[in-house]
C-alpha positions in Angstrom: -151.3 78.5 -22.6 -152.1 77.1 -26.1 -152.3 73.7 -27.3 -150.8 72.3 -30.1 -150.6 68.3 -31.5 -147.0 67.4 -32.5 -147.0 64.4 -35.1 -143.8 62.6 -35.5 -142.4 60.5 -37.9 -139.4 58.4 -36.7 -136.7 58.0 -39.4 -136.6 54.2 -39.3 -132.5 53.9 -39.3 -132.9 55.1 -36.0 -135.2 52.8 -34.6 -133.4 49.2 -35.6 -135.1 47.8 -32.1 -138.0 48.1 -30.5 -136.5 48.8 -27.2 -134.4 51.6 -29.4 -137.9 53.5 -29.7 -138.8 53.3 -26.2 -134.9 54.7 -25.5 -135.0 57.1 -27.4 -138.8 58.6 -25.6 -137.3 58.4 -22.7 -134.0 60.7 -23.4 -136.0 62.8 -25.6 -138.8 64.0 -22.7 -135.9 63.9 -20.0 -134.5 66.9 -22.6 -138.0 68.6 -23.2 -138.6 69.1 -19.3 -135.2 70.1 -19.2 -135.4 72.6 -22.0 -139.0 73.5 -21.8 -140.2 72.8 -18.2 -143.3 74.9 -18.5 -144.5 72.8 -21.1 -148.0 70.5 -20.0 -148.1 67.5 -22.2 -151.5 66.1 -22.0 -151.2 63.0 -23.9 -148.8 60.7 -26.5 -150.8 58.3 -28.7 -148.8 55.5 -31.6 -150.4 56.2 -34.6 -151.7 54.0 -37.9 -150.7 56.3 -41.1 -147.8 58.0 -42.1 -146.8 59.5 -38.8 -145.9 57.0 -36.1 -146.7 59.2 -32.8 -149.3 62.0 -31.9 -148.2 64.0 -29.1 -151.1 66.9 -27.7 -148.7 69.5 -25.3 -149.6 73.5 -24.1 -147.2 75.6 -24.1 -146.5 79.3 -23.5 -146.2 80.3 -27.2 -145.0 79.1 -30.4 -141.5 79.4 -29.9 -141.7 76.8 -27.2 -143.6 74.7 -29.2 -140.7 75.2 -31.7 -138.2 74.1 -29.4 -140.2 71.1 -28.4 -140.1 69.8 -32.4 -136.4 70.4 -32.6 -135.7 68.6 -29.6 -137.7 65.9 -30.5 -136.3 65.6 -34.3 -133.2 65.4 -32.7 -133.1 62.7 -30.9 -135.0 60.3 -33.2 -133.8 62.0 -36.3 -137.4 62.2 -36.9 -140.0 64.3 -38.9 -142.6 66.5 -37.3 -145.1 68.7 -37.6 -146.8 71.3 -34.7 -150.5 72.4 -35.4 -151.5 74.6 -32.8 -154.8 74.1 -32.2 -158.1 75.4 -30.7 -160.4 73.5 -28.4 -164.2 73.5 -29.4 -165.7 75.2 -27.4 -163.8 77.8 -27.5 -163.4 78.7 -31.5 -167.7 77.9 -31.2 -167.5 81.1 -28.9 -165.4 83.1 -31.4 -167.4 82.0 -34.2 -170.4 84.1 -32.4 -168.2 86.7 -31.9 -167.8 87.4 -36.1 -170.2 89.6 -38.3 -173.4 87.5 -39.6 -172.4 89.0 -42.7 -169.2 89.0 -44.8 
């Protein structure tokens, strides 16, 4: 499975409440497990910046991870973005792997 960090951006007519955000989490995973339910999600953090949420999931490939974004922006009319990404030990092994020399 790969990983990849989701950051979402919640567009804030759809959030008038706070209990609105917490809502709309709830009905949004129900649909991802639905949807996607080989999907791990390792963590969800609130964010300082211009995203409000950092979400970390694996999934099987990057159409999933596709799927997951849309069903997300769909339910808080939100804005993401899906980076997959590469845990550090492992791109240090495929760094040895390259050619000393260009």
């Amino acid at each position: 499975m790969s990983t990849f960090v989701m950051l979402t951006r919640l567009d804030a007519e759809a959030v008038r409440t706070p209990k609105t955000v917490e809502v709309l989490e709830q009905q949004a995973m129900r649909r991802v497990r639905k949807e996607c339910p080989k999907v791990e999600w390792v963590g969800s953090y609130a964010a300082l910046g211009p995203y409000d949420y950092v979400d970390i999931f694996r999934a099987i490939d990057i159409e999933t991870a596709t799927k997951v974004s849309a069903l997300i922006r769909s339910f808080g009319h939100a804005h993401t973005e899906v980076w997959p990404v590469t845990e550090w030990a492992r791109f240090k092994e495929m760094m040895r792997t390259l050619p000393a020399e260009a």
